[in-house]
Wavefront OBJ file of the C-alpha trace (Angstrom):
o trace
v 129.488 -86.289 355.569
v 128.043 -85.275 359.003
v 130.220 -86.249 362.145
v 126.564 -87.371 363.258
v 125.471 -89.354 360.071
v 124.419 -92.967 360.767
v 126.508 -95.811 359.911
v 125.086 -97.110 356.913
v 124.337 -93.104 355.432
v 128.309 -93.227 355.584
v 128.048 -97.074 353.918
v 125.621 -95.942 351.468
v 127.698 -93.234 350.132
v 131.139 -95.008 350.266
v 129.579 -97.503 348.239
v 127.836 -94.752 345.654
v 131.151 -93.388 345.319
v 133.641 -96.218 344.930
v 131.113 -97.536 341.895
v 131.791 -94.161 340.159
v 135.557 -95.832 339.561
v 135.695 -99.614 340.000
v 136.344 -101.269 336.708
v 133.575 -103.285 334.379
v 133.483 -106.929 335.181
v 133.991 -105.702 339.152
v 131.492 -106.270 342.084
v 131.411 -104.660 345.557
v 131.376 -108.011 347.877
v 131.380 -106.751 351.503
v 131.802 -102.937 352.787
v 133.434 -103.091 356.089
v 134.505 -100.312 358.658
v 134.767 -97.799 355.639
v 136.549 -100.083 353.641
v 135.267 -101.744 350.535
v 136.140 -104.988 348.982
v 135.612 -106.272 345.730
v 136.346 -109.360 343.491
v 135.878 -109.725 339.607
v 132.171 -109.948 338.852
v 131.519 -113.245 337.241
v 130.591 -113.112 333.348
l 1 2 3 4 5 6 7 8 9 10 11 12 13 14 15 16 17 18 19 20 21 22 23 24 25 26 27 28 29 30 31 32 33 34 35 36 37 38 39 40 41 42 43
């Protein structure tokens, strides 16, 4: 990631990646200062 890249380019891709591994059944609920939290997805 550019040093220059815009806050959410640096969101976006945090978020792109982290889906790659979070578990079925898990959400993303609120991405904050490059860290991303997350809470069982209801079924």
């Amino acid at each position: 990631m550019p040093a220059d890249a815009a806050s959410h380019e640096v969101e976006t891709a945090l978020i792109e990646h982290f889906r790659r591994f979070l578990p079925d059944g898990f959400e993303i609920i609120e991405p904050v200062c490059g860290a991303l939290f997350f809470t069982e997805g209801e079924a």
